[in-house]
C-alpha positions as CSV (number, residue, x, y, z in Angstrom):
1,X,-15.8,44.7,-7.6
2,X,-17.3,43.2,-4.7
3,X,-17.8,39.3,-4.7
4,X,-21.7,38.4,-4.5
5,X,-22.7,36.6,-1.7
6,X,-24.0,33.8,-3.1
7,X,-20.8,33.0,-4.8
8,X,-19.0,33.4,-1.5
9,X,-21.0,30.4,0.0
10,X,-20.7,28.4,-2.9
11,X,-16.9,28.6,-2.3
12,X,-17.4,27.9,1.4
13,X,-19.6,24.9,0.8
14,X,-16.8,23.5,-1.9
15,X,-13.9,24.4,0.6
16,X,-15.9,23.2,3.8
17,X,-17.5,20.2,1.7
18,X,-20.2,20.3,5.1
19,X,-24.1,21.6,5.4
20,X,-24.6,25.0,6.6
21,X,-27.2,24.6,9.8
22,X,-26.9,28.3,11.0
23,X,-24.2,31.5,10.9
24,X,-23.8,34.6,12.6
25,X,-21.7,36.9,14.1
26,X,-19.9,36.6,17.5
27,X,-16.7,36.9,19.6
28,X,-13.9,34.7,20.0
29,X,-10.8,34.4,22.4
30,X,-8.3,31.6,23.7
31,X,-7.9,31.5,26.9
32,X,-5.1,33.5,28.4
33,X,-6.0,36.0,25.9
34,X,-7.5,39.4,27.2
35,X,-9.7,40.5,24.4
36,X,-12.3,38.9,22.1
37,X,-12.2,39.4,18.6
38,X,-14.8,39.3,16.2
39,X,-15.5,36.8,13.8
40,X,-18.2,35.8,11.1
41,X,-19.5,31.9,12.1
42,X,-20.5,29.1,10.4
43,X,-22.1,26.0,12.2
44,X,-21.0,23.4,8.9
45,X,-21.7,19.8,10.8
46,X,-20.0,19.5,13.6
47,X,-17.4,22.1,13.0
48,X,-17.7,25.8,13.7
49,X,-15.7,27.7,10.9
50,X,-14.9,31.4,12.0
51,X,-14.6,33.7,8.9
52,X,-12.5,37.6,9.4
53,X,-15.2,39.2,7.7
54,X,-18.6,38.0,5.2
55,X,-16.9,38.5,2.2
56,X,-14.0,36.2,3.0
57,X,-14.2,32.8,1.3
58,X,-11.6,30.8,3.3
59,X,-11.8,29.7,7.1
60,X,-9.8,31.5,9.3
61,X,-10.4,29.0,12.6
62,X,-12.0,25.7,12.9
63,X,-13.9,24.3,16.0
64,X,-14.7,20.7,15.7
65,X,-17.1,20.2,18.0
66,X,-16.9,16.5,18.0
67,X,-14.5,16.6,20.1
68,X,-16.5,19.0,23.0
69,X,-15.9,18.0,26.1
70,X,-18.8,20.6,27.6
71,X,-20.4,24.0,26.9
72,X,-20.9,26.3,29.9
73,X,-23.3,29.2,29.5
74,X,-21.0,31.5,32.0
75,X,-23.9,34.4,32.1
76,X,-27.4,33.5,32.8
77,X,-30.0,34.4,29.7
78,X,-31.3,37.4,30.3
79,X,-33.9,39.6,27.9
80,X,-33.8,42.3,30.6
81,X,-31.9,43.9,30.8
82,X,-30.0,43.2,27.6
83,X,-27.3,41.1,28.2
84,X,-24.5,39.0,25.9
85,X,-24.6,35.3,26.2
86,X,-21.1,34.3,27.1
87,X,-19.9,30.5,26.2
88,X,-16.9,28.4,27.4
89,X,-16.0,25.2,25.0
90,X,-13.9,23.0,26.4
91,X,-12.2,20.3,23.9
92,X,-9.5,18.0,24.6
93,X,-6.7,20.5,23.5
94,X,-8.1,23.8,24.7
95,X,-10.2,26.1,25.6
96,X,-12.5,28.9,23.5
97,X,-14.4,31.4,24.8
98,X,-17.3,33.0,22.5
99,X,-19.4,35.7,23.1
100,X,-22.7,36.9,21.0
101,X,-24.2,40.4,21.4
102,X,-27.6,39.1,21.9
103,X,-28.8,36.7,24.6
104,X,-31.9,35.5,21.9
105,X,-29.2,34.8,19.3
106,X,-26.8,33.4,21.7
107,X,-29.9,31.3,22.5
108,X,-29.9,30.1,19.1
109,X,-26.5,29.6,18.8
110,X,-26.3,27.4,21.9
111,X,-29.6,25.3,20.7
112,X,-28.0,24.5,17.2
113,X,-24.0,23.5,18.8
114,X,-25.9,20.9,21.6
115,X,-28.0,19.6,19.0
116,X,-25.3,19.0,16.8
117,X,-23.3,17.5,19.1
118,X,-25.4,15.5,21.2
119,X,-27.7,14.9,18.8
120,X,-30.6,15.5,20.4
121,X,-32.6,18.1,20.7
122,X,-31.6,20.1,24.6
123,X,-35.0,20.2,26.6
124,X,-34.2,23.4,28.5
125,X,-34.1,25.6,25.8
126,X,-35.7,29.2,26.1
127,X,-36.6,28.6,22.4
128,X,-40.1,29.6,20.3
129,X,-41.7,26.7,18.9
130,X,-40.7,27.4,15.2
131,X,-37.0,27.3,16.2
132,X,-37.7,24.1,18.3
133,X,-38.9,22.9,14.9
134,X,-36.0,23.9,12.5
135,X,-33.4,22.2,15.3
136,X,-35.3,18.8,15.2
137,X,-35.0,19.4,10.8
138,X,-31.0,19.8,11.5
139,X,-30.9,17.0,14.2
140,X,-32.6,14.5,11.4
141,X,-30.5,15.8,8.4
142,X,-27.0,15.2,10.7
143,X,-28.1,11.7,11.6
144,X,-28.3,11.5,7.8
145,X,-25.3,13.0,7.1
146,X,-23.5,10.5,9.6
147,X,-24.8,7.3,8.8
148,X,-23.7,7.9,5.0
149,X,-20.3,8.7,6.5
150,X,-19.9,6.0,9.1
151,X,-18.6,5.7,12.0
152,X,-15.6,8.2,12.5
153,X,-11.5,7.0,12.9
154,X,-9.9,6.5,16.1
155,X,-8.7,9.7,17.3
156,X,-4.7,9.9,17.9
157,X,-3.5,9.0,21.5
158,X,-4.0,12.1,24.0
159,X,-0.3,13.9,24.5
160,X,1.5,13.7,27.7
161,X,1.3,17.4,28.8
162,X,-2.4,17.3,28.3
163,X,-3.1,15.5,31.0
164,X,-4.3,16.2,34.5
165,X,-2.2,16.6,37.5
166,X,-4.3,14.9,39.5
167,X,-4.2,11.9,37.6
168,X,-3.3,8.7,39.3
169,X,0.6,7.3,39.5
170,X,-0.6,4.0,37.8
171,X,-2.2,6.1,34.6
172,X,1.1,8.3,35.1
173,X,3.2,5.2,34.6
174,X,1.2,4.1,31.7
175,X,1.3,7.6,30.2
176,X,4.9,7.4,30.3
177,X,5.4,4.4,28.7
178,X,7.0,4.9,25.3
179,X,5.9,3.3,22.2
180,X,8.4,2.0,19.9
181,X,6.6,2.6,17.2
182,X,5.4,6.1,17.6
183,X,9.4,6.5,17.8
184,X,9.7,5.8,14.7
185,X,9.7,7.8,11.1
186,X,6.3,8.2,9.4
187,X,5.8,6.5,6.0
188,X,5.4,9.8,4.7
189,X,8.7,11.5,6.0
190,X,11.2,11.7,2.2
191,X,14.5,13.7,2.6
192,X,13.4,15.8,-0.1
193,X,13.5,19.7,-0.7
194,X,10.2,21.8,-0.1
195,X,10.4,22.0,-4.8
196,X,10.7,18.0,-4.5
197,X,7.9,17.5,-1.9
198,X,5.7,19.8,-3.9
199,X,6.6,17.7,-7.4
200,X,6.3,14.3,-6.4
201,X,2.4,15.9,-4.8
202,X,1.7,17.0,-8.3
203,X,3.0,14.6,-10.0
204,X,1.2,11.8,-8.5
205,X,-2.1,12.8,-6.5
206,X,-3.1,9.8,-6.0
207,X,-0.1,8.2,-3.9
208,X,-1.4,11.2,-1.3
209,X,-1.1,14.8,0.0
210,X,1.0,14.9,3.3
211,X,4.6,14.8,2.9
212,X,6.8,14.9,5.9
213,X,10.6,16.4,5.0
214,X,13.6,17.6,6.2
215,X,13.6,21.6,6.6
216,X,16.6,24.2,6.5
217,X,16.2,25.1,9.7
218,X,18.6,22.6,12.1
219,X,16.0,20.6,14.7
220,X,12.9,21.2,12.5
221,X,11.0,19.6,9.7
222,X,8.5,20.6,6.9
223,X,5.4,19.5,6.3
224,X,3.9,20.1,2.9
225,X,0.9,19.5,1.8
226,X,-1.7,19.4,-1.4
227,X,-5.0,20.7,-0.7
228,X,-8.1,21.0,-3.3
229,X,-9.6,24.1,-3.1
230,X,-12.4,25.5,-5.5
231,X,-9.7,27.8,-7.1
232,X,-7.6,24.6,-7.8
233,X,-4.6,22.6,-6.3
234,X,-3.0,24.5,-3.1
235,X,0.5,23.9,-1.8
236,X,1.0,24.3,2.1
237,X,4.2,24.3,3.8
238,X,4.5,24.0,8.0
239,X,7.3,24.0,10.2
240,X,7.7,21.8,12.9
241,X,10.0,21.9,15.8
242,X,11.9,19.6,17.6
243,X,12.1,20.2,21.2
244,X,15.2,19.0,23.3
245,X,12.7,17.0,25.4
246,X,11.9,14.7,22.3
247,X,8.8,16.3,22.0
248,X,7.4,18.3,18.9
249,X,6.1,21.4,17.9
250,X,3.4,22.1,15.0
251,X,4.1,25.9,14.5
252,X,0.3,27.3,14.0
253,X,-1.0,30.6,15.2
254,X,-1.9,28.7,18.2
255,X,1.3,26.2,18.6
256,X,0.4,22.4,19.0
257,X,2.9,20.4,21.0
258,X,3.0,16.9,20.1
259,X,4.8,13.7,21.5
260,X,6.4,12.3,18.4
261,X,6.7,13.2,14.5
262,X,3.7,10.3,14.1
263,X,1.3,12.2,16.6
264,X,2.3,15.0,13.9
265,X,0.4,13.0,11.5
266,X,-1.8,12.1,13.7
267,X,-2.9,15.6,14.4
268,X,-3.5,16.4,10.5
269,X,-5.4,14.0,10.1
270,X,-7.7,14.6,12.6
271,X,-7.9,18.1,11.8
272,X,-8.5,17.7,7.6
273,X,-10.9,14.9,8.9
274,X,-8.9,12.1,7.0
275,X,-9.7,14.1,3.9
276,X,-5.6,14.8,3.4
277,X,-3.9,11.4,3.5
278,X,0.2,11.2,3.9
279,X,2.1,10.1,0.9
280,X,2.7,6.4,-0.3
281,X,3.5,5.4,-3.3
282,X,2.5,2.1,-4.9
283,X,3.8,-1.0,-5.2
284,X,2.8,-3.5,-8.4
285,X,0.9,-6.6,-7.1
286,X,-0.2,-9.5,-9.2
287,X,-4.0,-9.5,-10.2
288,X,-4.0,-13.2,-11.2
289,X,-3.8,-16.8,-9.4
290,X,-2.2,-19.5,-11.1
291,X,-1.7,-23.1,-10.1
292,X,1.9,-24.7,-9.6
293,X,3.3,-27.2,-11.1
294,X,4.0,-30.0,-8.5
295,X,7.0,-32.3,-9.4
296,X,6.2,-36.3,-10.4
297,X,8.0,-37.1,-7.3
298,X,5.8,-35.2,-5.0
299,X,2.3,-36.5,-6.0
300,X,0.4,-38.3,-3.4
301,X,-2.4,-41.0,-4.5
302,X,-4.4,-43.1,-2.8
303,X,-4.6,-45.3,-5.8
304,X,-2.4,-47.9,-6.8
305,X,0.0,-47.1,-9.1
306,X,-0.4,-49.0,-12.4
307,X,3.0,-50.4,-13.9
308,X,2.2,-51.3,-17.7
309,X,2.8,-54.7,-19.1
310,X,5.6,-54.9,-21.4
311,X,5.4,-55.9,-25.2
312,X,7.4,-58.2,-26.1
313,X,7.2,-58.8,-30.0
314,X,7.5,-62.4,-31.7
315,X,10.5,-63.2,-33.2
316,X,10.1,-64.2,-37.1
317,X,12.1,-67.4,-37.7
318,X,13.4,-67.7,-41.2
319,X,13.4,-71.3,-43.2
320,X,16.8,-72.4,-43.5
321,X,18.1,-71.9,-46.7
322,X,20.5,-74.7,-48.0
323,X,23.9,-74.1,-48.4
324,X,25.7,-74.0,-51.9
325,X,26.8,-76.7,-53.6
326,X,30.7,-76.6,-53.8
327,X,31.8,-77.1,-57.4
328,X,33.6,-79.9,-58.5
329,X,37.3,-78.9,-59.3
330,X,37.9,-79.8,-63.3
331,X,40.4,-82.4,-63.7
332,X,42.0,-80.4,-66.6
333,X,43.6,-78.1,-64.2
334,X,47.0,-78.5,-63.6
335,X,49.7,-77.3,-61.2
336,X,52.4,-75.9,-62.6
337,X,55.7,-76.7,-61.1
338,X,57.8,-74.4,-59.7
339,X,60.5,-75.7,-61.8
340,X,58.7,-75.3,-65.3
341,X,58.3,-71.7,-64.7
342,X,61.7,-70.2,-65.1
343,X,60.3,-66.7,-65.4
344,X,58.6,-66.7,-62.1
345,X,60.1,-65.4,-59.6
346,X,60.2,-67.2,-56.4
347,X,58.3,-66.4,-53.0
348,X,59.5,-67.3,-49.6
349,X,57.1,-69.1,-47.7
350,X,57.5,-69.8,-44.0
351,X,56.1,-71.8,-41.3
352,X,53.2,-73.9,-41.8
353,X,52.5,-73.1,-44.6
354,X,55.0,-73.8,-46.7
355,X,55.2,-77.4,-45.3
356,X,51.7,-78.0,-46.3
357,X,52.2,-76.9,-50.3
358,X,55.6,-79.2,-49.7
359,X,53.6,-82.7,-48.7
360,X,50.8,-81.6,-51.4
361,X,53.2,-81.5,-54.2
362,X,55.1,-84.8,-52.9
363,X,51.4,-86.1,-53.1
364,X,50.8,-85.0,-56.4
365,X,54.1,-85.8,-58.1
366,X,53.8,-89.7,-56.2
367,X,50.3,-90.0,-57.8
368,X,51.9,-88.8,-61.5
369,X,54.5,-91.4,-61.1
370,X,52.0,-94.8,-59.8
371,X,49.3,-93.4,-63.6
372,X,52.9,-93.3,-65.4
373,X,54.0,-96.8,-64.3
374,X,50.7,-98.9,-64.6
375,X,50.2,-97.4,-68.4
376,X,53.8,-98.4,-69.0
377,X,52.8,-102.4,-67.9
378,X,51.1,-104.5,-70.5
């Protein structure tokens, strides 16, 4: 069952995610090529999508026209007799030729591509008024397009072999120069498999969709990458080649030589028009400031710095409180000699000591005697 049409362009819209200004049939070949082959065209913004057939829903070739360097018209328009209008685009990496049946149509075609590209609308157009009208509709719906958009990325630095012989020796000197940094690896390159490069895509979508890997081939890498398609999530694998000359080449139908495995990037970038973005995974950052703590010893005032008074508490003094009264010894005590007290057992005493109990007793027993003698008297 054949598709209808008007789900075919919804697809081509989603896919293109660009305004259709006009479409058509028409010839294309690359130069060096000897025949054209036919095509089904789609002016989408400032990119010419060329389409196998009408019923196909995904590009086959893109043009971006952005980068048009100029547009010759290489046969003259002629009504009679019928002729075919025959185009030469000129970009900075090749060279298209297109050819359309009909001069009118080719008029058309011509009109719509300058308009889009300049934009403005060509004076020297063999155009009717009506269609003269319709391009100044497009030229004011791309301005709006654009201005929503912004202004476009820098475009990645021009390769070596592109440029022209007769360049001077001074801009050959600077073209030789090699950056260290394009030497290096892209922040997308993982020594992964192709099954790794395609899990850690659809495992985390958001980290990116370009993945730059090692391939099985010896000198080459892959390049895999997640697209979003109307049908879903699509998984893209490329090879690219490593020259002996340090050089680098992007195996497409039409082969891109590039001048490092960053100009690589570069490249699909500029061709997915920064809607593919290489891998990166995130790193955790804090959300939230805090203030430090500054140590005592660092603060700085301008103030003086206060030094408390010390308390000193008063000391309570207490009334003196008289000393006891010693008692009295009772006269009816008596020392008991030494000599009356058979029983007891005698204790050596030494030293001082025992000469003071010696005079105290000589003392006492002298005292007996004098009481003893003066109640014996009459």
């Amino acid at each position: 069952m054949a598709i209808p049409p008007r789900v075919i362009h919804q697809r081509r819209a989603t896919i293109t995610a660009l305004p259709l200004y006009y479409s058509g049939h028409l010839f294309k070949k690359h130069t060096g090529e000897k025949d054209f082959k036919k095509f089904y065209g789609e002016l989408r913004g400032a990119a010419l999508f060329l389409y196998e057939d009408v019923t196909q829903d995904t590009y086959t070739e893109r043009l971006d026209l952005d980068q048009l360097k100029s547009m010759e018209l290489n046969s003259p328009f002629s009504k009679t007799p019928p002729a075919p209008a025959l185009f030469t685009f000129t970009t900075c990496t090749k060279e298209v030729k297109l050819k359309i049946d009909n001069a009118d149509v080719g008029e058309e075609w011509r009109g719509y591509i300058l308009t889009v590209v300049k934009k403005e609308v060509p004076n020297k157009l063999q155009l009717l008024p009506g269609q003269l009208l319709q391009l100044k509709e497009i030229l004011a719906q791309e301005k709006k397009r654009m201005a929503v958009l912004g202004p476009n990325p820098p475009l990645p630095p021009r390769p070596a072999f592109l440029s022209p012989s007769s360049r001077t020796s001074s801009s050959s000197e600077l073209q030789n120069q090699t950056d260290k940094s394009s030497q290096a690896m892209p922040s997308c390159f993982f020594r992964v498999s192709r099954q790794e490069a395609e899990q850690m895509l659809e495992r985390n979508p958001e980290y990116g969709n370009i993945i730059l890997r090692p391939s099985s081939r010896t000198n080459s890498y892959g390049l895999t990458m997640r697209q979003l398609t109307s049908s879903g999530p699509v998984m893209k694998n490329y090879r690219v080649t490593s020259l002996p000359n340090s050089e680098y080449i992007i195996e497409l139908d039409s082969p891109v030589r590039v001048p490092s495995l960053n100009a690589v990037i570069s490249f699909v970038l500029d061709k997915t028009e920064y809607r593919l973005q290489p891998y990166s995974p995130s790193e955790p950052y804090d959300t939230t400031l805090e203030k430090p703590m500054v140590p005592p010893s660092t603060t700085t005032s301008s103030k003086p710095k206060v030094v408390p008074k010390a308390r000193v508490q008063p000391i309570v003094q207490r009334k003196n409180v008289p000393l006891p009264i010693p008692v009295k010894p009772d006269d009816s005590d008596y020392l008991i000699p030494e000599d009356d007290c058979p029983n007891q057992k005698n204790k050596p005493f030494d030293g001082e000591l025992r000469k003071a109990l010696l005079r105290r007793r000589e003392v006492i027993y002298s005292a007996n005697d004098s009481e003893a003698a003066y109640e014996t008297n009459p």
